[in-house]
C-alpha positions as CSV (number, residue, x, y, z in Angstrom):
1,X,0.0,0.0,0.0
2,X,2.9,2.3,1.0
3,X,4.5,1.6,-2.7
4,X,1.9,2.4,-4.2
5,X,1.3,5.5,-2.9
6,X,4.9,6.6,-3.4
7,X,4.8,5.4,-7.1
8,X,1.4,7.6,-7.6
9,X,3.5,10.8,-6.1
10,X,6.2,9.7,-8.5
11,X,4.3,9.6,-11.1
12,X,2.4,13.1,-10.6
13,X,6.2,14.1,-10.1
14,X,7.3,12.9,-13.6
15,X,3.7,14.3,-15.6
16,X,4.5,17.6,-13.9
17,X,8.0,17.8,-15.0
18,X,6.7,16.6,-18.6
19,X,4.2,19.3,-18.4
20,X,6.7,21.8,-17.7
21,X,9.1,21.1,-20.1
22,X,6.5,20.9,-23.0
23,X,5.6,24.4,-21.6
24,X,8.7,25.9,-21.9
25,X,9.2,24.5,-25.7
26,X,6.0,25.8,-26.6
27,X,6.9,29.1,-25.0
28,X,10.3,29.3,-26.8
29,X,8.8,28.4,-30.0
30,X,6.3,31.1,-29.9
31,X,8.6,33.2,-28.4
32,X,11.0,32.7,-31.3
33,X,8.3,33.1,-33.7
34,X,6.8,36.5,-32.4
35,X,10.5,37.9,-32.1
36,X,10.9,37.1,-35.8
37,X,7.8,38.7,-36.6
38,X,8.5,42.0,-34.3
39,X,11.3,42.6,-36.2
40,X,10.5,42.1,-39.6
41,X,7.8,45.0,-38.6
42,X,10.4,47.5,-36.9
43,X,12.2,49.8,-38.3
44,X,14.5,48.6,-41.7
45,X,12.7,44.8,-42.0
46,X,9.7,47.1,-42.6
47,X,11.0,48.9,-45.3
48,X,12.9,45.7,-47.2
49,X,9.2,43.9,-46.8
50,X,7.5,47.0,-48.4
51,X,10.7,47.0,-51.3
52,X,10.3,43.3,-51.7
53,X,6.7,43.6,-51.7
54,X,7.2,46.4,-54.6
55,X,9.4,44.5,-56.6
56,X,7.4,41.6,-56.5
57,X,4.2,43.2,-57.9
58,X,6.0,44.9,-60.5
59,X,7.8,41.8,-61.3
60,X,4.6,39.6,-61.5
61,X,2.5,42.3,-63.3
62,X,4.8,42.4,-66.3
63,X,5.0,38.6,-66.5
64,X,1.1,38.7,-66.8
65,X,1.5,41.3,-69.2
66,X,4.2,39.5,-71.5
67,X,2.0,36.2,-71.5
């Protein structure tokens, strides 16, 4: 009876330590992914997106044009 209570603790012990490392991968991942967006939205990133963006249009609007 005594074992099998200390296996039960044990294994809330080990789902909780599971839980928590999941948590901070998921956190990381987001956090990586949000960090990549910030910055493609600050300052320069901003203004190679809206160049890229440009260049692309022109660059597919004269394709459609030549076909």
């Amino acid at each position: 009876m005594f074992g099998m209570i200390i296996g039960i603790l044990f294994g809330l012990y080990a789902l909780t330590a599971v839980i928590n490392v999941i948590g901070v991968i998921i956190g990381a991942v987001f956090s990586g992914v949000f960090s990549v967006i910030g910055g493609a939205f600050s300052g320069e990133g901003l203004v190679i997106g809206i160049i890229l963006g440009v260049a692309a249009f022109y660059y597919f609007r004269n394709r459609k044009e030549s076909a």
